[in-house]
C-alpha positions in Angstrom: -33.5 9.2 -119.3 -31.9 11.4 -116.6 -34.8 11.7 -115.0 -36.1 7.9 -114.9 -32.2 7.1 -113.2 -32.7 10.1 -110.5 -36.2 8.1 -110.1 -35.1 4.9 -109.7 -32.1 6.0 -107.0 -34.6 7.8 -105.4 -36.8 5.0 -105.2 -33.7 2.8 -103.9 -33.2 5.1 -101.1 -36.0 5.3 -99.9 -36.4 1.6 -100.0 -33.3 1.6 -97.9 -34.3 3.9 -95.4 -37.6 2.2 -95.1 -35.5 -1.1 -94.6 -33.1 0.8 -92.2 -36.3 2.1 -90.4 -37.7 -1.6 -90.2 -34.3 -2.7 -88.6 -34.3 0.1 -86.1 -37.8 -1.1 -84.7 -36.8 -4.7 -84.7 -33.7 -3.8 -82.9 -35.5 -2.1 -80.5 -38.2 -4.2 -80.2 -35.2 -7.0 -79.3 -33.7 -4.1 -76.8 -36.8 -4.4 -75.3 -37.2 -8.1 -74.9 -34.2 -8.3 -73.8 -34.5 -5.9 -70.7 -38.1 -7.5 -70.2 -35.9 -11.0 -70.1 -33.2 -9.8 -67.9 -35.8 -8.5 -65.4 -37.7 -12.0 -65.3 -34.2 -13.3 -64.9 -34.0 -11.4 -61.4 -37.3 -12.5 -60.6 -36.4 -16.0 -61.4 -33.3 -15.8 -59.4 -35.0 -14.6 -56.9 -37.5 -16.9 -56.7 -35.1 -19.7 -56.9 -33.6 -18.3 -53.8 -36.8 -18.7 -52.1 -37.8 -22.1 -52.8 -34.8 -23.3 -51.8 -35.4 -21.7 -48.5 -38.2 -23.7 -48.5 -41.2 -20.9 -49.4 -44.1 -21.5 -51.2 -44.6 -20.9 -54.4 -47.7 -19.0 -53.4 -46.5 -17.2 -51.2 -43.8 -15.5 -53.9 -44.8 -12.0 -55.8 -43.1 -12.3 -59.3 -45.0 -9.3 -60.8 -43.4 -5.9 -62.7 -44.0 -3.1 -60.0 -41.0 -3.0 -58.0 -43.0 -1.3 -55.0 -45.4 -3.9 -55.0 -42.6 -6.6 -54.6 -41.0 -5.0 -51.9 -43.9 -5.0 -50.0 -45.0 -8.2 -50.3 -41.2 -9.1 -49.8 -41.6 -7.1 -46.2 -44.9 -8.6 -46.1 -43.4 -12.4 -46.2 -40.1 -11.8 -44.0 -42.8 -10.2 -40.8 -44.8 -13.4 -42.0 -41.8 -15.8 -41.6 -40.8 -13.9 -38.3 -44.1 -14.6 -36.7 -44.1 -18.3 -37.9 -40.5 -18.8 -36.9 -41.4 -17.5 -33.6 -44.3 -19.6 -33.0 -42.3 -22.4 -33.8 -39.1 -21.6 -31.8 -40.4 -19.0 -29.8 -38.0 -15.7 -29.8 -34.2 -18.0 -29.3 -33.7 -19.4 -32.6 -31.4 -22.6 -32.1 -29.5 -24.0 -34.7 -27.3 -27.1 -35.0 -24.0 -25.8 -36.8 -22.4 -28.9 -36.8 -23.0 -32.4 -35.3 -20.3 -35.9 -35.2 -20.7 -38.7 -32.7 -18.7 -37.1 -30.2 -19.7 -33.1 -30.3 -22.2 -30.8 -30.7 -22.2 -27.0 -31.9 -25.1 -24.7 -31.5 -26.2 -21.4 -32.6 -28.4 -19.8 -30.5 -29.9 -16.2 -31.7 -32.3 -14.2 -29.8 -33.8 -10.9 -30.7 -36.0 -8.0 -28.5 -37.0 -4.5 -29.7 -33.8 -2.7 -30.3 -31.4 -5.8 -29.9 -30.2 -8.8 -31.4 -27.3 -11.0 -30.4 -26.0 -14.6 -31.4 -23.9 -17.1 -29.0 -22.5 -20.4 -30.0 -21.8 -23.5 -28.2 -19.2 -26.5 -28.6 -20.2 -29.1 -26.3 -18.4 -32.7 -26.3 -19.0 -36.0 -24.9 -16.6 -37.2 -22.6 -16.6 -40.0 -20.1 -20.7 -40.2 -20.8 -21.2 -36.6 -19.9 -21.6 -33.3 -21.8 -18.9 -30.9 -21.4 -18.3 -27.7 -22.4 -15.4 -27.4 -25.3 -16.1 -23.8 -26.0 -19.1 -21.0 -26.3 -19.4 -17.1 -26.8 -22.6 -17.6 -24.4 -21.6 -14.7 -21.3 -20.3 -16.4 -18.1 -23.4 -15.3 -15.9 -25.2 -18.2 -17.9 -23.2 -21.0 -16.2 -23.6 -23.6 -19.3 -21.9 -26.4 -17.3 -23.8 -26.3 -14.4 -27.1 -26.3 -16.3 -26.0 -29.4 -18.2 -25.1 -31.0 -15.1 -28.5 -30.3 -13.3 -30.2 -31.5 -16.5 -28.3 -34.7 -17.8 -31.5 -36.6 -17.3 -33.1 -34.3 -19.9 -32.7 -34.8 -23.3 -30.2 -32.9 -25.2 -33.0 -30.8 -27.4 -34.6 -30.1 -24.1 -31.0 -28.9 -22.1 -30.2 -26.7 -25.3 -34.0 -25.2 -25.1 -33.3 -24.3 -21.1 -30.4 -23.0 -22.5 -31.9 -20.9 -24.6 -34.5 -20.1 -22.7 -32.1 -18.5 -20.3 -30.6 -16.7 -23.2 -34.0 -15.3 -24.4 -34.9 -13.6 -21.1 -31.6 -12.5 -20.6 -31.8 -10.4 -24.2 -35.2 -9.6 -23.6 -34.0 -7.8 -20.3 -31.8 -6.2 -21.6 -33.9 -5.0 -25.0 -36.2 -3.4 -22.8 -33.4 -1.7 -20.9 -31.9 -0.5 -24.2 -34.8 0.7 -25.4 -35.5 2.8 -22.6 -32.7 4.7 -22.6 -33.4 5.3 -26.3 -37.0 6.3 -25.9 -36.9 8.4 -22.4 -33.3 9.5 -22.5 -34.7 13.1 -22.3 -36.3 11.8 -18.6 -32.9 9.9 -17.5 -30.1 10.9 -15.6 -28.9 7.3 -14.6 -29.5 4.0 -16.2 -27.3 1.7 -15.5 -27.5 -1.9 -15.0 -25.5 -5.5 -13.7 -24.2 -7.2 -17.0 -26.6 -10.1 -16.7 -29.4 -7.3 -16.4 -30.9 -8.6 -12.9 -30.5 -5.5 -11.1 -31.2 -2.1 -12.8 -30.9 1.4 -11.5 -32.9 4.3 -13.0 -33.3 7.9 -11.8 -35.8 10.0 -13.8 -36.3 13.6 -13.5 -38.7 16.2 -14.8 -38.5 18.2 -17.8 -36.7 21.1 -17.3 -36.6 20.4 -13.4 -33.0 18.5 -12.4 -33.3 18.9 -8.8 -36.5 17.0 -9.2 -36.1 13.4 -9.5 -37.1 10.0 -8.8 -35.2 7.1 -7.9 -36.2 3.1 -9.0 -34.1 0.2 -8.5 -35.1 -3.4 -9.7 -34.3 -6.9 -9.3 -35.0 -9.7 -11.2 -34.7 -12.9 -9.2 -33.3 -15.6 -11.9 -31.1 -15.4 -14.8 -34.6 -16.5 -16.5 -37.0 -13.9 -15.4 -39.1 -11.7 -17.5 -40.5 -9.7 -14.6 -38.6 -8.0 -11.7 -39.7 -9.6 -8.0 -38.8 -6.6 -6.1 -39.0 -3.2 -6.9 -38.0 -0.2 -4.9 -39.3 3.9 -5.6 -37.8 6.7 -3.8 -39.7 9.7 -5.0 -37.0 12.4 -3.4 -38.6 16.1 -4.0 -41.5 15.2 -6.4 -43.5 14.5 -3.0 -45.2 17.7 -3.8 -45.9 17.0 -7.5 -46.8 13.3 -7.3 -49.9 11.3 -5.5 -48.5 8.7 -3.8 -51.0 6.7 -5.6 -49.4 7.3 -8.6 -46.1 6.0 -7.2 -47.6 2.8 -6.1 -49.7 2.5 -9.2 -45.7 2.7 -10.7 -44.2 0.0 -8.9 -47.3 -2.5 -9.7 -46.5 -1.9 -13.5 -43.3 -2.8 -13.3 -44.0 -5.8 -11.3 -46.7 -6.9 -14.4 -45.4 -5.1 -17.1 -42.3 -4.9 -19.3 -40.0 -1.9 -18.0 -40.6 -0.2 -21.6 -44.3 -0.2 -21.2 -44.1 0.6 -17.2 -42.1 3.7 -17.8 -43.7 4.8 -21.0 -46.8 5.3 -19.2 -45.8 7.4 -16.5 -43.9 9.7 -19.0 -46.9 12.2 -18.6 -46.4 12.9 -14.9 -43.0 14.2 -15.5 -43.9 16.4 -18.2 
């Protein structure tokens, strides 16, 4: 009799345990679903974000690996820089706010190592545009270039605007990233705020006393390319061909100072 009870409590517990065993999967299983739901949650979420941005559906990765997705995340935001600059070129212009009598613009413009963003406040007043307010620098005389332009349209003042903006940051971008990239090469680099005229001396590694001098002028607030450039080549007569020198100042006639200077590193190496 004994020995059928410790049989049948024996049989009860394991029953239990088995149960208890079942449970423990199930609630794991759920553990599992769960985290598997809360990560399609993100993706959701993220998703969401994008549409209403205005992406594609296509264009979105909603898979598992998170490497993959952040590639194809980098992947879409170069995309949507190259599209955005096809469209708008590199000034982005956006209108912040807009009533019957004023106007307020964004204007952002990017170039290698720099990015900057100015706003404008323009009102209507007495049938003209007039400027209420604006973080734009004073070199780029706003006023004036709405008075020479008042029989333009206002999309087209605010692109000659920011046209004038663009070359101004992509000036100065290439500047900056000079005296990143050849800092080791410059001993002055120094420049007007509105970045029309730049002075550079370089010298060669390891040599101080031998060094070259360039200044450059850009004619217009909205050049890209300097008009006159001037080379004094001070004691590196003897290690220079003067056709090295004028093959120089040509380059940085055509070519963006970065680019220009980058290749004539190897001379003063």
């Amino acid at each position: 009799m004994n020995s059928l009870v410790a049989l049948s409590e024996l049989q009860a517990a394991k029953k239990e345990k088995l149960q208890k065993k079942s449970q423990c999967e199930e609630i794991k299983g759920q553990l599992i679903k769960i985290s598997q739901l809360q990560e399609k949650k993100k993706l959701l979420a993220s998703r969401l974000v994008l549409l209403s941005q205005g992406v594609n559906a296509a264009d979105i990765y909603a898979g598992p690996d998170p490497r993959v997705r952040e590639l194809y995340n980098n992947l879409w935001d170069l995309k949507e820089k190259l599209s955005a600059y096809r469209i708008i070129g590199p000034c982005g212009i956006t209108v912040v706010e807009k009533t019957t009598d004023q106007l307020v613009v964004s204007f952002t413009s990017m170039w290698l190592h720099v990015t900057e963003a100015f706003t404008l406040r323009v009102k209507v007043s007495e049938s003209r545009l007039k400027v209420a307010s604006t973080t734009i620098p004073y070199f780029i005389d706003v006023q004036s270039l709405l008075e020479h332009s008042k029989h333009l349209s206002l999309s087209q003042q605010m692109d000659n605007i920011g046209h004038k903006i663009n070359a101004y940051i992509r000036r100065k971008g290439e500047l900056d990233f000079v005296k990143k990239e050849l800092e080791s090469f410059l001993t002055v680099c120094e420049s007007d705020e509105a970045v029309t005229n730049v002075e550079l001396t370089l010298n060669k590694v390891c040599q101080n006393d031998k060094k070259m001098f360039i200044y450059i002028i850009y004619p217009t607030m909205d050049s890209l390319l300097p008009e006159t450039v001037k080379i004094a080549i001070g004691n590196l007569d003897d290690t220079l061909d003067q056709g090295v020198i004028t093959d120089l100042g040509t380059q940085l006639k055509e070519q963006p100072l970065s680019i220009a200077l980058s290749t004539f590193v190897p001379f003063l190496t």
